[in-house]
C-alpha positions in Angstrom: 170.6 24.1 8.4 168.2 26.7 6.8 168.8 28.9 3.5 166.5 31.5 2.3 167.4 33.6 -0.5 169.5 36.3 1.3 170.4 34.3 4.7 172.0 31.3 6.1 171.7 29.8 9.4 174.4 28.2 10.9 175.5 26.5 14.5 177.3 29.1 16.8 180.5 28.3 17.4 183.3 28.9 20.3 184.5 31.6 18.0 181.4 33.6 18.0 181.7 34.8 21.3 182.2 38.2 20.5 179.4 38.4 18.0 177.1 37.0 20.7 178.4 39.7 23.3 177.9 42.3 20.9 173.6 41.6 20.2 173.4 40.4 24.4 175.3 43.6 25.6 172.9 45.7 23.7 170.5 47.3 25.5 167.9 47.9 22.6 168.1 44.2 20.9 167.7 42.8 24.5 164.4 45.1 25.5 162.1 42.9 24.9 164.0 39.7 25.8 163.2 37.8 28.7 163.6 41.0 31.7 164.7 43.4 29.0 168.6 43.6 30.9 171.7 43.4 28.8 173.8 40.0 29.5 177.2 40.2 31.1 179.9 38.0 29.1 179.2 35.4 31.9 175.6 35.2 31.2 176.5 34.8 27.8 179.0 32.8 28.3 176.5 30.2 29.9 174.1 31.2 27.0 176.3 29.9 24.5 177.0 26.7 26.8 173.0 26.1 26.5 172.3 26.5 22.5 175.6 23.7 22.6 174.0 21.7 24.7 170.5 22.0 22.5 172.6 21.4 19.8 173.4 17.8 21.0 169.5 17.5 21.9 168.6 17.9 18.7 170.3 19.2 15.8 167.3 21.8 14.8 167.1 23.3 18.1 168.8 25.9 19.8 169.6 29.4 18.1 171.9 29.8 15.3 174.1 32.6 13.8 172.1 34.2 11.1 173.9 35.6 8.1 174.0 37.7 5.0 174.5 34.6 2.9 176.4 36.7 -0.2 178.6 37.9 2.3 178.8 35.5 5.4 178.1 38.3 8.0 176.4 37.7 10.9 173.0 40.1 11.6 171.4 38.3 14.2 170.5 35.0 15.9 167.3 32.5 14.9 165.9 29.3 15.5 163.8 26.5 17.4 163.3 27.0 21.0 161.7 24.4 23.2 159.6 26.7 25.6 157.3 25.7 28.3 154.2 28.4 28.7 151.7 27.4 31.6 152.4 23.8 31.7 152.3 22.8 28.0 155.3 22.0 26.2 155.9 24.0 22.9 158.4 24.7 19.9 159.2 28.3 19.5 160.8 30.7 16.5 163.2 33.2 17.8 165.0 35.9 16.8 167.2 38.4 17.6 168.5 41.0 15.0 171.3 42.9 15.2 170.4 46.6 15.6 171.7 48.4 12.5 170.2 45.3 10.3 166.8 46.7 11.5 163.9 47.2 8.8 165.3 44.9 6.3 162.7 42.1 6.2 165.2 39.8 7.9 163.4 38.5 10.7 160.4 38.1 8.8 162.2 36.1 6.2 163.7 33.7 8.3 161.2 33.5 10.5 158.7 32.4 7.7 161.3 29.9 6.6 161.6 28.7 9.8 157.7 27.6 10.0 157.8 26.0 6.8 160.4 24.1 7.2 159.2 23.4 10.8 155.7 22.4 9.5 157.1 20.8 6.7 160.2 18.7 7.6 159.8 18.2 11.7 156.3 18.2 11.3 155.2 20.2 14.0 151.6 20.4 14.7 151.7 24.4 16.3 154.9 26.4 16.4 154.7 29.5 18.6 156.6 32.9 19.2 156.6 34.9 22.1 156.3 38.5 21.7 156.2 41.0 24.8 153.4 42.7 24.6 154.9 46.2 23.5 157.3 44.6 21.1 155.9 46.1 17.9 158.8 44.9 15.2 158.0 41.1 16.5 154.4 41.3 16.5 154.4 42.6 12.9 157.2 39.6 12.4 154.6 37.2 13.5 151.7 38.2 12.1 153.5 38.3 8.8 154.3 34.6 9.2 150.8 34.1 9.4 150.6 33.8 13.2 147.8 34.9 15.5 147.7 35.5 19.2 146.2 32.6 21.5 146.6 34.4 24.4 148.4 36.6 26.6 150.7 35.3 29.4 152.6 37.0 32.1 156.5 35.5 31.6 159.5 36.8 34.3 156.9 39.6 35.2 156.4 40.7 31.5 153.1 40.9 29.8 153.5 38.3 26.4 151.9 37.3 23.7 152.0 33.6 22.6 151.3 33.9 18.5 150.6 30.2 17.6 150.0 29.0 13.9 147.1 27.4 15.2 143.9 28.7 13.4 141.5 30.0 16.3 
C-alpha cells in the first residue's frame, strides 16, 4: 500500500498471528492503547478478524504490518482507522511499534507518509491521532507530522488527546 524509504506496509495476513500476539501481549506497546491491558490471543484473534473485515471496507483502512523494507521484518503495525470521538466521524493514523524498534524514527516516518498520502490521494479534509494524554513518544510523533491538539477527550476512562491537521 505505502513505501517510505526504510518501510513497507502491507495487509496482515492469517499467518501473522504470532507477530500480532507478540506487540498485543506486551504490556509496554499496549500502555497507552485503548485501557492500557495486554490482549489475550482471543482478543487478538477477534482483532485480526476486524482489520479483515476493514480490509474488505476499504482497501486503505485497517492496520497493516509495518516493515523494515531491506529486510521484510515486521516492527510494528500502522494505518487508517475510522474513529468516532463525540459524535463526529473521523479518519485516524495509528501505530504501534514493536518495543525494541523504539527510538528509530519509525513511527514518525510512516506516520508522516501516512498523512500525505492521506491528504493527497484519499483526499481527506482532517486526519486525526489519538494520543493518551501521558503518551509522550506519540505526542512527539504527532507533533512531528505537523499535528496540533484540538482538544482533549475522555475515551474508555482515559484522558486523550485528539491531534488533528486542522490549523486552529
Amino acid at each position: 500500500m505505502l513505501e517510505t524509504e526504510r518501510l513497507r506496509l502491507r495487509d496482515y495476513t492469517e499467518e501473522d498471528f504470532e507477530f500480532l500476539y507478540a506487540l498485543t501481549s506486551n504490556p509496554e506497546v499496549v500502555r497507552y492503547i485503548g485501557i492500557g491491558e495486554v490482549y489475550t490471543r482471543e482478543q487478538t484473534k477477534a482483532a485480526l478478524g476486524r482489520m479483515f473485515k476493514l480490509y474488505e471496507k476499504n482497501q486503505y483502512m485497517g492496520l497493516k504490518v509495518l516493515e523494515l523494507k531491506d529486510r521484510g521484518t515486521p516492527i510494528g503495525q500502522a494505518g487508517f482507522l475510522p474513529q468516532t470521538v463525540e459524535g463526529v466521524d473521523y479518519m485516524e493514523i495509528g501505530y504501534w511499534i514493536a518495543e525494541e524498534h523504539w527510538r528509530n524514527g519509525y513511527a514518525t516516518e510512516i506516520a508522516t507518509a501516512l498523512r500525505t498520502f492521506g491528504e493527497q490521494q484519499l483526499h481527506l479534509d482532517e486526519i486525526i491521532s489519538l494520543v493518551q494524554v501521558g503518551n509522550k513518544g506519540s505526542r512527539k510523533v504527532a507533533e512531528e507530522n505537523g499535528m496540533q491538539i484540538k482538544k482533549t477527550v475522555n475515551l474508555k476512562g482515559k484522558d486523550v488527546y485528539v491531534f488533528s491537521t486542522l490549523k486552529k
